[in-house]
N, CA, C and O atoms as a CHARMM CRD file, in Angstrom:
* protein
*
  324
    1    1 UNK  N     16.32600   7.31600  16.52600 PROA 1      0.00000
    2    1 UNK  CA    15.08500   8.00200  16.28900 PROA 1      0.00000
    3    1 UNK  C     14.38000   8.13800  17.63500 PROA 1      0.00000
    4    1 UNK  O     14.11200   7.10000  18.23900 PROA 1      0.00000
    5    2 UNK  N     14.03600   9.38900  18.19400 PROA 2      0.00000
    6    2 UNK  CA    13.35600   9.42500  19.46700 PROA 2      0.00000
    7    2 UNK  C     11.81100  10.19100  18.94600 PROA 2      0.00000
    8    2 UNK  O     11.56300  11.20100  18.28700 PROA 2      0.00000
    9    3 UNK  N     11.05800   9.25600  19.54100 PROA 3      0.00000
   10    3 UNK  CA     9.55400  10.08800  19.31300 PROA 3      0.00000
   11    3 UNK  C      9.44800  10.19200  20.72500 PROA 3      0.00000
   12    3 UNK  O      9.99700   9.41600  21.50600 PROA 3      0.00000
   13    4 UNK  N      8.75200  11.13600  21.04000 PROA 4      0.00000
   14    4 UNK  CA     7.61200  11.65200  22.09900 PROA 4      0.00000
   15    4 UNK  C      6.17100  11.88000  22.22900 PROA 4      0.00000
   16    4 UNK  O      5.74200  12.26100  21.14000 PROA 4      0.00000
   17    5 UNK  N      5.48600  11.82300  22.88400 PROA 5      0.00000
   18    5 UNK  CA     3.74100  11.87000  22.72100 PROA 5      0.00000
   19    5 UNK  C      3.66500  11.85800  24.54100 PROA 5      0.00000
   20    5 UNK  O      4.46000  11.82800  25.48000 PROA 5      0.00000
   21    6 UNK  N      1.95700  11.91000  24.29000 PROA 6      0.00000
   22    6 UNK  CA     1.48500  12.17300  26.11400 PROA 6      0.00000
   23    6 UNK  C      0.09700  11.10500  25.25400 PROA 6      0.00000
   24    6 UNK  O     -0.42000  10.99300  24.14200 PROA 6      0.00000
   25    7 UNK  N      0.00300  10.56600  26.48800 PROA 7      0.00000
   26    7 UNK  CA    -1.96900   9.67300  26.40400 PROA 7      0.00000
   27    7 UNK  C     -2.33300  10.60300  27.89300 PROA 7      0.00000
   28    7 UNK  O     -1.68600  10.82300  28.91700 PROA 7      0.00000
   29    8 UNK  N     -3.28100  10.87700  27.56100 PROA 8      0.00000
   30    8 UNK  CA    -4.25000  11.46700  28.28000 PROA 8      0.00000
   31    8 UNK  C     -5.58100  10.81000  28.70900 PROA 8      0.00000
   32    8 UNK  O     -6.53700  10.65100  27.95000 PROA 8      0.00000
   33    9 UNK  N     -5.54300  10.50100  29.80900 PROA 9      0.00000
   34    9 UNK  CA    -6.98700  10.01500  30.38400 PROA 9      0.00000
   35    9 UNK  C     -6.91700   8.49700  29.87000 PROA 9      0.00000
   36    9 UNK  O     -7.97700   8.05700  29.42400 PROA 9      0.00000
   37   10 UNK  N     -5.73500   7.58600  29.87400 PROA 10     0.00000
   38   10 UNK  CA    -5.86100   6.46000  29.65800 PROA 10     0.00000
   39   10 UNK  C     -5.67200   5.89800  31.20600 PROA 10     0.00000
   40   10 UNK  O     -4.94300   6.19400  32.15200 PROA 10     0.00000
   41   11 UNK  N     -6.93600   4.73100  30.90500 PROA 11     0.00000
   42   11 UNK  CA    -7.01500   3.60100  31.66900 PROA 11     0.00000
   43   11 UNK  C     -6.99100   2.31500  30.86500 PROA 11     0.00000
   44   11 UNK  O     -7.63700   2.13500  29.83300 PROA 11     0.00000
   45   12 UNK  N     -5.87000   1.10700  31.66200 PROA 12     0.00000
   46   12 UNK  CA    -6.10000   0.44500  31.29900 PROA 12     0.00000
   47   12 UNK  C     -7.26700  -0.51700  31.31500 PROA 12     0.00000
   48   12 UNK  O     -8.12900  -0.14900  32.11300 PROA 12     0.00000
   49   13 UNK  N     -7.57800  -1.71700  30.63000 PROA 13     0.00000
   50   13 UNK  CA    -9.01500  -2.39000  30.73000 PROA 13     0.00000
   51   13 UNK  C     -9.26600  -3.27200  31.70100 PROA 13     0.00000
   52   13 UNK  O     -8.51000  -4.17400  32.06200 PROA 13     0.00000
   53   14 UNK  N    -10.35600  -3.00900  32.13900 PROA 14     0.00000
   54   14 UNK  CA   -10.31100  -4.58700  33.20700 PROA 14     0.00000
   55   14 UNK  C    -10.36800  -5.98100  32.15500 PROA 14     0.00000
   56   14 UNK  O    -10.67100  -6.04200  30.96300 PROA 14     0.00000
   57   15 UNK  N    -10.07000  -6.74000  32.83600 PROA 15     0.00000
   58   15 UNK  CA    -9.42000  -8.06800  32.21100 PROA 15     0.00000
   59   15 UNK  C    -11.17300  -8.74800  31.44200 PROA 15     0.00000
   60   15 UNK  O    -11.34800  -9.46800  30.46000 PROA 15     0.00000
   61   16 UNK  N    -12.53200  -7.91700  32.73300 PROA 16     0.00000
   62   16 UNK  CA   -13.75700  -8.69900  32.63700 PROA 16     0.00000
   63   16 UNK  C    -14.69400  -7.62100  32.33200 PROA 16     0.00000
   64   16 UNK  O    -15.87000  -7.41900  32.63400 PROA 16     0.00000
   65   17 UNK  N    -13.74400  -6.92800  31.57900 PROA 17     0.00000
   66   17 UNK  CA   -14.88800  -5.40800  30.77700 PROA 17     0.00000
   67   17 UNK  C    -13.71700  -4.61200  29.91400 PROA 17     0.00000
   68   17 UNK  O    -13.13100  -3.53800  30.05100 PROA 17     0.00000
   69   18 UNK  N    -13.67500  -5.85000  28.81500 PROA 18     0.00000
   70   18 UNK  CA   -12.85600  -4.87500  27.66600 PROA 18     0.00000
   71   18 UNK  C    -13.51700  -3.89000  26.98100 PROA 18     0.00000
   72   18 UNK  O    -14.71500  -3.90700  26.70000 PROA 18     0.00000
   73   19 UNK  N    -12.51000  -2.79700  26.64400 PROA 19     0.00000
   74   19 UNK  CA   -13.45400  -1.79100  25.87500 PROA 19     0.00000
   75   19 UNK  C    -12.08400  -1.27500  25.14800 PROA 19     0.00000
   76   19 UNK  O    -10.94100  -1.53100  25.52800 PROA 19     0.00000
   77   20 UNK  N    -12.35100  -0.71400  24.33800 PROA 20     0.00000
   78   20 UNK  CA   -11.44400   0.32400  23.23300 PROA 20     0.00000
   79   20 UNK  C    -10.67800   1.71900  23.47300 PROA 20     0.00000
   80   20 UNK  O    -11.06400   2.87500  23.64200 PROA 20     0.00000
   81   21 UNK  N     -9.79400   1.27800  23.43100 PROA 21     0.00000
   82   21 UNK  CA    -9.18800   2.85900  24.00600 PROA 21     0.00000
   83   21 UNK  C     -8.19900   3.42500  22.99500 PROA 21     0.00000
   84   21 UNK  O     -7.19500   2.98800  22.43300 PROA 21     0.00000
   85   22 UNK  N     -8.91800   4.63300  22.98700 PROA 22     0.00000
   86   22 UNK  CA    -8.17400   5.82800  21.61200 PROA 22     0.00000
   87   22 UNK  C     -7.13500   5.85500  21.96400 PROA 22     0.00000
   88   22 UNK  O     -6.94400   5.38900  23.08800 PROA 22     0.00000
   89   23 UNK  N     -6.27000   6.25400  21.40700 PROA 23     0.00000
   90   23 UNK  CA    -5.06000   7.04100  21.65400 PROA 23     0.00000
   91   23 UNK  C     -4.57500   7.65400  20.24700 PROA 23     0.00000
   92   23 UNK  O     -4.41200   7.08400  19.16700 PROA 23     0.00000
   93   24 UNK  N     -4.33700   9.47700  20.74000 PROA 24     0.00000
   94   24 UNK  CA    -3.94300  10.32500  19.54900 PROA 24     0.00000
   95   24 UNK  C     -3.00000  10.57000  19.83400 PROA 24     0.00000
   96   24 UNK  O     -2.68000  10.84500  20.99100 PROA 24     0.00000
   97   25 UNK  N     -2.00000  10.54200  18.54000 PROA 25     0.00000
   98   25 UNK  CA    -0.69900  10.54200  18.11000 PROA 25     0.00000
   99   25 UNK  C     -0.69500  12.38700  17.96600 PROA 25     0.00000
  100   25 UNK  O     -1.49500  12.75500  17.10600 PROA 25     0.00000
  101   26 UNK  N     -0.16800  13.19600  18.45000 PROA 26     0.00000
  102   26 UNK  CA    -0.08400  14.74100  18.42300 PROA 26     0.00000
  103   26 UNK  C      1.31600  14.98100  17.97400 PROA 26     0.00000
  104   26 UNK  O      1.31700  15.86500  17.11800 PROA 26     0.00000
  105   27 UNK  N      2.72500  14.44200  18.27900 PROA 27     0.00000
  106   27 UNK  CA     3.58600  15.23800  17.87500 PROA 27     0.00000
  107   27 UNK  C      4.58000  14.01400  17.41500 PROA 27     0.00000
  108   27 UNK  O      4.57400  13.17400  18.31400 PROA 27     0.00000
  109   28 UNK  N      5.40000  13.63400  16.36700 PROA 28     0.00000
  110   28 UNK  CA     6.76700  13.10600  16.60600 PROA 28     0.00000
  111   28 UNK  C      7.98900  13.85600  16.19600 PROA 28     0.00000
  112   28 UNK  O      8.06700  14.37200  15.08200 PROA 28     0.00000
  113   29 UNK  N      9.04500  13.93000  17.17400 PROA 29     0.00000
  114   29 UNK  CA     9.99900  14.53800  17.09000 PROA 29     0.00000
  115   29 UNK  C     11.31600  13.60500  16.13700 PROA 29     0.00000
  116   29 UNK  O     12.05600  12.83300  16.74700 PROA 29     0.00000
  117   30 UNK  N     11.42700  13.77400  14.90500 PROA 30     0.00000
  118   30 UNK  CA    12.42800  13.31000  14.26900 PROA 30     0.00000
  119   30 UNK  C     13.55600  13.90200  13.31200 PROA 30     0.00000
  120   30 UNK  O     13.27000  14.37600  12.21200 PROA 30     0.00000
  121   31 UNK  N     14.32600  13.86600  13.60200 PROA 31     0.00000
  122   31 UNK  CA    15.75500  14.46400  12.29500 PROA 31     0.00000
  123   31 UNK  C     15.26300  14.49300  11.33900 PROA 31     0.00000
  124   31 UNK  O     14.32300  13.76300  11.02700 PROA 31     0.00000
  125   32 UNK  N     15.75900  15.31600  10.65400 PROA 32     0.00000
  126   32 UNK  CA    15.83700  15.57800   9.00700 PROA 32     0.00000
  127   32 UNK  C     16.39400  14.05300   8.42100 PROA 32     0.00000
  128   32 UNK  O     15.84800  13.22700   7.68900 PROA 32     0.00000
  129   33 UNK  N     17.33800  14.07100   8.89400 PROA 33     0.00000
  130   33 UNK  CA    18.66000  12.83900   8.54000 PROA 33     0.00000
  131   33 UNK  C     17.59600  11.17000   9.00600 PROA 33     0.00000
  132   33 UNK  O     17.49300  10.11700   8.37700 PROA 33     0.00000
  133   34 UNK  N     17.20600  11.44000   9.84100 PROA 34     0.00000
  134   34 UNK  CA    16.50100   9.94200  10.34000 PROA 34     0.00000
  135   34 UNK  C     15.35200  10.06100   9.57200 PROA 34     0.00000
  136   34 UNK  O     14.94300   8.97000   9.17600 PROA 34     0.00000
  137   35 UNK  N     14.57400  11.19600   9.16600 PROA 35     0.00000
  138   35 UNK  CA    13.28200  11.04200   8.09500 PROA 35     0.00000
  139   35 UNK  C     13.65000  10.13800   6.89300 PROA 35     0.00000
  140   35 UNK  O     13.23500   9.02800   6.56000 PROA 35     0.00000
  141   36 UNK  N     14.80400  11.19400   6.21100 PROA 36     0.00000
  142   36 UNK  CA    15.04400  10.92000   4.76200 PROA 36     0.00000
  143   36 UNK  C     15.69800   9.12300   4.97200 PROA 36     0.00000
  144   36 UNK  O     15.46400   8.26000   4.12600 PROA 36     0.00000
  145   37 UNK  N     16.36600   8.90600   6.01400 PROA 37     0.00000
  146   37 UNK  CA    16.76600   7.35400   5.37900 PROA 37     0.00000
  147   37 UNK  C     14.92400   6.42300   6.11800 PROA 37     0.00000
  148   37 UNK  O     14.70400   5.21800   6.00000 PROA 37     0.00000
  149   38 UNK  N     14.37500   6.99400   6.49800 PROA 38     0.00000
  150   38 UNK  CA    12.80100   6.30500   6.77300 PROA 38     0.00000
  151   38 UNK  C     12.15400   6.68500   5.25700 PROA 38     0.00000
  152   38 UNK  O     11.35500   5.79900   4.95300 PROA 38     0.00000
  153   39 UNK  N     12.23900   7.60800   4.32900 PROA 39     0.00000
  154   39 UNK  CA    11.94600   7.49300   3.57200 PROA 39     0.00000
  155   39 UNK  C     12.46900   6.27500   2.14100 PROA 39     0.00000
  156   39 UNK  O     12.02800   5.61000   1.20400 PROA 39     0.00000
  157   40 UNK  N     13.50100   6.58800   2.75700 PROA 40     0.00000
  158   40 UNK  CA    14.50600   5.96200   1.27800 PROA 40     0.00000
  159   40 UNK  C     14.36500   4.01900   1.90600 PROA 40     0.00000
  160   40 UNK  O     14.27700   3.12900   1.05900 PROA 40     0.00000
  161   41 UNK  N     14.36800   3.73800   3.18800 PROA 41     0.00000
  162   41 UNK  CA    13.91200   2.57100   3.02500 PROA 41     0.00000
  163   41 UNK  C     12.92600   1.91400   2.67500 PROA 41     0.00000
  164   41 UNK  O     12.97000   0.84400   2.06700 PROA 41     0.00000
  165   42 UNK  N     11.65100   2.67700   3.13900 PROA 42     0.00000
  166   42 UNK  CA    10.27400   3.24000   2.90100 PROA 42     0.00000
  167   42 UNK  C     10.07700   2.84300   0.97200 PROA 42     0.00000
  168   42 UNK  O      9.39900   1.94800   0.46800 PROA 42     0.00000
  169   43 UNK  N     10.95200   3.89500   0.27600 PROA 43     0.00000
  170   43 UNK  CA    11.03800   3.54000  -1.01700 PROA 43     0.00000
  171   43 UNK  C     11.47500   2.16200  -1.20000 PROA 43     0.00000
  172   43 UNK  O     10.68200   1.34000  -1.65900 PROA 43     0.00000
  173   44 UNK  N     12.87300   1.77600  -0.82800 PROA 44     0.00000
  174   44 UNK  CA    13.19000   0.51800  -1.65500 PROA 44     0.00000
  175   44 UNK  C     12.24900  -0.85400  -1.03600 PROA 44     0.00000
  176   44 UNK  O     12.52000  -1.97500  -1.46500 PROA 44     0.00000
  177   45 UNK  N     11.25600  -0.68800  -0.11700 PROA 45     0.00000
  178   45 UNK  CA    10.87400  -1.74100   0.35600 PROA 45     0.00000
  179   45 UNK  C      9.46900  -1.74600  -0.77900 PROA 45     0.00000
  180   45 UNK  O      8.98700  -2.79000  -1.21800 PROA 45     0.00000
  181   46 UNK  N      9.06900  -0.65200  -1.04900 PROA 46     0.00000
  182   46 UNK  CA     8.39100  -0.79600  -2.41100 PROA 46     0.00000
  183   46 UNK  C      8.78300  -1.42700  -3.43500 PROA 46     0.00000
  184   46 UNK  O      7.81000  -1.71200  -4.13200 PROA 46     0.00000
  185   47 UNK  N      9.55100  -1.71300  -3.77800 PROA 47     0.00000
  186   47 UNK  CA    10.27800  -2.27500  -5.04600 PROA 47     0.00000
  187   47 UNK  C      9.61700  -3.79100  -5.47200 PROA 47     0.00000
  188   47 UNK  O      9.07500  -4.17800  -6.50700 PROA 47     0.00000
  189   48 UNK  N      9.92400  -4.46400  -4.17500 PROA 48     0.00000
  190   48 UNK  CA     9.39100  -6.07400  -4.46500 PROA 48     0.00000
  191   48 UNK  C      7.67900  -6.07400  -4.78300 PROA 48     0.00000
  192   48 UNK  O      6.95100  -6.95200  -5.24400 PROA 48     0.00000
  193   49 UNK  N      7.40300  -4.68000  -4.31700 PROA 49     0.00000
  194   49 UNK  CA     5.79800  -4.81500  -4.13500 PROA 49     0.00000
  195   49 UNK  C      5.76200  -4.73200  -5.72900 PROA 49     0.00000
  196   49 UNK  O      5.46200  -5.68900  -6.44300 PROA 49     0.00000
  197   50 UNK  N      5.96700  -3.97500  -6.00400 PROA 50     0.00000
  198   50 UNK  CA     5.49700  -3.25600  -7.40600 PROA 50     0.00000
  199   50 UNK  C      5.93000  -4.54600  -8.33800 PROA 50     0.00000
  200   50 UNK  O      4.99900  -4.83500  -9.09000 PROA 50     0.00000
  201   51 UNK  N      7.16000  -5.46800  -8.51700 PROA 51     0.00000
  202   51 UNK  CA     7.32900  -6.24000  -8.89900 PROA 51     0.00000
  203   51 UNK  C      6.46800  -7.29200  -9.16400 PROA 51     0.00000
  204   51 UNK  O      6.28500  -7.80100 -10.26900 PROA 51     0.00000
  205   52 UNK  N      5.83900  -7.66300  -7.90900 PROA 52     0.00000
  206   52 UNK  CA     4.83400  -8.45000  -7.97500 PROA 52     0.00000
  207   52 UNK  C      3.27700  -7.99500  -8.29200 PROA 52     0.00000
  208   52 UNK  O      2.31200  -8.72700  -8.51000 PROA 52     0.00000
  209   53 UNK  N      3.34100  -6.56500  -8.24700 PROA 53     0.00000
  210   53 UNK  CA     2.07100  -6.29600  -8.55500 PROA 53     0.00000
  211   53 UNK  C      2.21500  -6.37100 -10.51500 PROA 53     0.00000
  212   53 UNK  O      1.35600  -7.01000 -11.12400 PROA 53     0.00000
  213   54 UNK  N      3.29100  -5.70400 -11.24900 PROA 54     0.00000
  214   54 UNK  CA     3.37700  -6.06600 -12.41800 PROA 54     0.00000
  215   54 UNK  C      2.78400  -7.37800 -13.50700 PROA 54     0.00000
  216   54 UNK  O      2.14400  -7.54000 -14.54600 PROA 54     0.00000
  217   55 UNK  N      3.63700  -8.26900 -12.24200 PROA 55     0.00000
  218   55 UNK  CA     3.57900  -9.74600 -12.47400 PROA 55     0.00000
  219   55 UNK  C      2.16700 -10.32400 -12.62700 PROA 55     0.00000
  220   55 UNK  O      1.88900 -11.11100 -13.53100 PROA 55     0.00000
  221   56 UNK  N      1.36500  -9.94200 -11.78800 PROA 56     0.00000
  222   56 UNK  CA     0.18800 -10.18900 -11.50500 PROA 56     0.00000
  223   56 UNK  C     -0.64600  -9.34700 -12.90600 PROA 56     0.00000
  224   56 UNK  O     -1.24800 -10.01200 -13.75000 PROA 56     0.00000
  225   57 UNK  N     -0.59200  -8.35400 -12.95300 PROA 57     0.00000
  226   57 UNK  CA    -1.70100  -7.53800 -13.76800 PROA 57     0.00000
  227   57 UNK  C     -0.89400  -7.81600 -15.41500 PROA 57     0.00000
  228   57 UNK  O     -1.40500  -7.46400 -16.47800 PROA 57     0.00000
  229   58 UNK  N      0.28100  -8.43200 -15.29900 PROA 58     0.00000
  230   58 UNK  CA     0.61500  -8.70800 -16.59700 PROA 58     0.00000
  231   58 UNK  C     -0.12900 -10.34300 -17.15500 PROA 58     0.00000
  232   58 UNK  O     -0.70400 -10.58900 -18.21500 PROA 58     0.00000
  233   59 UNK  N      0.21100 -11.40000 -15.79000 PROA 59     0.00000
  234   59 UNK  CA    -0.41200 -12.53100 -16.35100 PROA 59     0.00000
  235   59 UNK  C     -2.17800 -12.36200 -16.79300 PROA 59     0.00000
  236   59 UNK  O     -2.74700 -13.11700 -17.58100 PROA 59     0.00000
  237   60 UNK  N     -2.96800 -10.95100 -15.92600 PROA 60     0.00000
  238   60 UNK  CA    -4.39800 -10.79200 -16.01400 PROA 60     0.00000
  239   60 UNK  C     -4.64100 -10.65800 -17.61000 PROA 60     0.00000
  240   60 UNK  O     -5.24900 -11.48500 -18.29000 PROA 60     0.00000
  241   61 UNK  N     -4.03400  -9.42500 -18.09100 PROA 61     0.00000
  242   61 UNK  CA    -3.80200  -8.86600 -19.32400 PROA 61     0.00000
  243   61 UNK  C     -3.69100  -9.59200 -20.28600 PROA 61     0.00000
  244   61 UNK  O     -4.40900  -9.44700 -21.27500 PROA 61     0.00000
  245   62 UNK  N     -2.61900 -10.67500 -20.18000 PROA 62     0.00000
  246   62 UNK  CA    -2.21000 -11.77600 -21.15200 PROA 62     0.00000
  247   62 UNK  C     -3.78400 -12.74500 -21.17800 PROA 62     0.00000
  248   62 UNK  O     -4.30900 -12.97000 -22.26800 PROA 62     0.00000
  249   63 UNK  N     -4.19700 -13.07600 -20.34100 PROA 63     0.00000
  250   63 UNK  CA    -5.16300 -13.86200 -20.11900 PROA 63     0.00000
  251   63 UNK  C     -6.57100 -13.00100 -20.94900 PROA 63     0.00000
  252   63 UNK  O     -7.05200 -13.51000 -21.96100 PROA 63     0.00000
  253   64 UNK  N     -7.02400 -11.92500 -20.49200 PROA 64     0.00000
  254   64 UNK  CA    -7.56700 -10.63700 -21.12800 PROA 64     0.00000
  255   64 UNK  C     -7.31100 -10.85200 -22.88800 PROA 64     0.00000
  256   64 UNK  O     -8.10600 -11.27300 -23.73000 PROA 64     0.00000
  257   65 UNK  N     -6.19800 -10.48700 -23.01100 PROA 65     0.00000
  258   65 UNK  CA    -5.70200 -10.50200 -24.44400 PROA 65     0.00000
  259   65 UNK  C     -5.70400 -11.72400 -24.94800 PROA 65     0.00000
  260   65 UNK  O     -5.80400 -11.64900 -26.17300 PROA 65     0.00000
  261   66 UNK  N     -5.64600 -12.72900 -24.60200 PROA 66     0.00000
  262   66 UNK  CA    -5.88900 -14.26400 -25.11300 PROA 66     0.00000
  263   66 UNK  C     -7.53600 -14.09300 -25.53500 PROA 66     0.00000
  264   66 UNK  O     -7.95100 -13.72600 -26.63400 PROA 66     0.00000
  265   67 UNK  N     -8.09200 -14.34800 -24.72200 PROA 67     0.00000
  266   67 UNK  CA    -9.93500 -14.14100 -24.81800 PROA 67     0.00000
  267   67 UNK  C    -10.51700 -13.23100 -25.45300 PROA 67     0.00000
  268   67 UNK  O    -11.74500 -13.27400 -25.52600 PROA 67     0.00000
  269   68 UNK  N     -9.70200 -12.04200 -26.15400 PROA 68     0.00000
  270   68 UNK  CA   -10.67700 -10.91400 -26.53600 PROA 68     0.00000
  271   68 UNK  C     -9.63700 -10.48300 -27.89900 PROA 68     0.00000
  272   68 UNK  O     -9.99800  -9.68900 -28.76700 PROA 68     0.00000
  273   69 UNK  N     -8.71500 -10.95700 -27.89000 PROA 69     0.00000
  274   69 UNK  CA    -7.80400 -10.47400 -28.98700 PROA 69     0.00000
  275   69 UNK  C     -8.68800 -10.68100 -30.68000 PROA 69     0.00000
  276   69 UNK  O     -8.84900 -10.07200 -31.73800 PROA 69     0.00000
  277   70 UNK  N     -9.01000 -11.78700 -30.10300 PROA 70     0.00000
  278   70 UNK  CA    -9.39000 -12.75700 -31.86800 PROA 70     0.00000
  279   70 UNK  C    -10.58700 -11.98200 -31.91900 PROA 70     0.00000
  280   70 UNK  O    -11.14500 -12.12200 -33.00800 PROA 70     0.00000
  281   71 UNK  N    -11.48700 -10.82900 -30.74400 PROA 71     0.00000
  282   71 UNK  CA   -12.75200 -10.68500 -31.06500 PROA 71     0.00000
  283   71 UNK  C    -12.60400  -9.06900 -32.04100 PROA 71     0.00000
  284   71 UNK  O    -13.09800  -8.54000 -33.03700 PROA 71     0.00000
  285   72 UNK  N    -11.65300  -8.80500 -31.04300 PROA 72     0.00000
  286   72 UNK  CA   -10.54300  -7.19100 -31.92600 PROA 72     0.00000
  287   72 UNK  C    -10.08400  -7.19000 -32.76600 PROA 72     0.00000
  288   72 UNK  O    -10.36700  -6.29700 -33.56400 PROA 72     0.00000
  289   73 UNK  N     -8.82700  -8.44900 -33.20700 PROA 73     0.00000
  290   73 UNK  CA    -8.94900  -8.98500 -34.73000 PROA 73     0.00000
  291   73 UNK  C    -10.08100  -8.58300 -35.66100 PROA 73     0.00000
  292   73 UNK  O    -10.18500  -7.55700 -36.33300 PROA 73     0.00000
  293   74 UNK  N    -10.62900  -9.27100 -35.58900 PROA 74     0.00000
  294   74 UNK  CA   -11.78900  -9.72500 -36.13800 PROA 74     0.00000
  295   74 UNK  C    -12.61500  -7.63100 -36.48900 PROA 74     0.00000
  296   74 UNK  O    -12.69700  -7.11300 -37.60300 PROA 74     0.00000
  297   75 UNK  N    -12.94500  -7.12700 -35.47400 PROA 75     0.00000
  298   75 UNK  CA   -13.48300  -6.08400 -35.58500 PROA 75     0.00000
  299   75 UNK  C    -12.88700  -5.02300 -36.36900 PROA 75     0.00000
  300   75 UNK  O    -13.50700  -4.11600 -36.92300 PROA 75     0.00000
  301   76 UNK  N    -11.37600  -5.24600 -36.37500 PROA 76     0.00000
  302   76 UNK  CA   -10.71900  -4.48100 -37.01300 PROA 76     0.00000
  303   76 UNK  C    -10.32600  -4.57200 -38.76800 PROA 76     0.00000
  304   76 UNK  O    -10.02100  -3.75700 -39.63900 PROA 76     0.00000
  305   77 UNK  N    -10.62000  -6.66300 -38.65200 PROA 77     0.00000
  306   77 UNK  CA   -10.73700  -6.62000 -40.21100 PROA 77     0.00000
  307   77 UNK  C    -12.24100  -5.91300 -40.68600 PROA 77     0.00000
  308   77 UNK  O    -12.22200  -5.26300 -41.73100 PROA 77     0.00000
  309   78 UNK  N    -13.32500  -6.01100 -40.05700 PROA 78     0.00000
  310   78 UNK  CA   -14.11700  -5.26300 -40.52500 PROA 78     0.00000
  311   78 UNK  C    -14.47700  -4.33200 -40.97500 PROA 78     0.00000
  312   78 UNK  O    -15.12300  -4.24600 -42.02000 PROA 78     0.00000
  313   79 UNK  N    -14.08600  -3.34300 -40.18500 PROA 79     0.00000
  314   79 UNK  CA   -13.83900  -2.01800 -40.40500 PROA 79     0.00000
  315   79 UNK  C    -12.50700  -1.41400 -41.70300 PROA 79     0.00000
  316   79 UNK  O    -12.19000  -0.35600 -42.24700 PROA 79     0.00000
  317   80 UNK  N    -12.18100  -2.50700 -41.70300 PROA 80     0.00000
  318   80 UNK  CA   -11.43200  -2.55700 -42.89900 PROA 80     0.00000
  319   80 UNK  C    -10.11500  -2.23200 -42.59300 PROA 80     0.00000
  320   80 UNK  O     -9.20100  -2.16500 -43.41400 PROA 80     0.00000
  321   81 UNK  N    -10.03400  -2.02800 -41.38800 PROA 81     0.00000
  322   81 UNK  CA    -7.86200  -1.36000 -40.87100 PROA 81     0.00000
  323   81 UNK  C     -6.85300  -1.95300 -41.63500 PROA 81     0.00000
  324   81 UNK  O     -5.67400  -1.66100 -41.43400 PROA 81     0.00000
């Protein structure tokens, strides 16, 4: 994968007057072929995420549904369902 870019008007900082220095990203030059496998790793490195994000919003839910179930129960025998 070869990228290219230019910084313009960069200085580096003195060691005893830091300050912030921009730098804009204008062009990267990449393959078709080197995109798509940056994508497709890109994808499977999502995988574990989502796994654990499941995991998480499932134990919330369960916890959710423990505390409020019996109150829905309950509302639904009322209403007569």
């Amino acid at each position: 994968m070869e990228t290219t870019g230019s910084i313009s008007n960069y200085a580096p900082p003195a060691s005893h007057n830091p300050q912030v220095v921009r730098v804009v990203l204008s062009d990267i030059q990449m393959s078709f072929g080197s995109m798509v496998m940056f994508i497709l790793k890109w994808m499977f490195a999502s995988i574990p995420a989502f796994i654990v994000m499941a995991v998480i919003m499932s134990i919330i839910f369960g916890i959710l549904g423990v505390m409020f179930g019996g109150a829905l129960a309950g509302l639904a025998a009322a209403l007569g369902s």
